[in-house]
C-alpha angles and dihedrals in degrees: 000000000000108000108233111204117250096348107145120213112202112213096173141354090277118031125066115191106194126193106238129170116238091255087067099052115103128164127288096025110137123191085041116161122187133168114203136125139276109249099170135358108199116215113293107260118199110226127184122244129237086236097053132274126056142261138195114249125178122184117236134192113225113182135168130192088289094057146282139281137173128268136195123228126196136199118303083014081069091066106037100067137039147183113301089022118130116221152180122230112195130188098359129144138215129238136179109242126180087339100310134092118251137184115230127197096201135180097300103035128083140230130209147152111256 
């Protein structure tokens, strides 16, 4: 998939996912997709939710030819991917933990292999 600057796909009425480079990606910025690859995955870490339970998180770096950023990866994303893959990010959003910028699946975004 080639990533075409500042072009907006519109998936509903109400919700507008737009391609964006790492570079571009600053806190706080919902309906984000970014294609990059994955340079490092650290050791999955079981934390425990707010709701109650726990999950296994590991931190990832994704980066394309603009840059690099964190991402967080949960449970079954930890698996699908690994270091050298090339993967799509939609509808993620970005977020500042801990003083750094981080990009965030969520509950609504997806994750694939390009």
């Amino acid at each position: 998939m080639t990533m075409i600057p500042d072009v907006i796909f519109i998936l509903d009425e109400q919700q507008l996912i737009k391609e964006m480079k790492i570079t571009e990606l600053t806190p706080g910025i919902r309906g984000v997709s970014v294609e990059g690859k994955i340079e490092s995955i650290a050791e999955p870490r079981t934390v425990n939710l707010r709701a109650g339970g726990t999950a296994r998180v590991a931190d990832a770096v994704i980066t394309d030819d603009s840059g690099s950023i964190k991402l967080s990866l949960w449970d079954d994303q930890i698996d699908m991917v690994q270091e050298g893959d090339t993967v799509i990010i939609e509808n993620g959003y970005t977020q500042a933990f801990r003083g750094d910028n981080s990009l965030n699946i969520g509950r609504y975004g997806k994750l694939r292999k390009a």
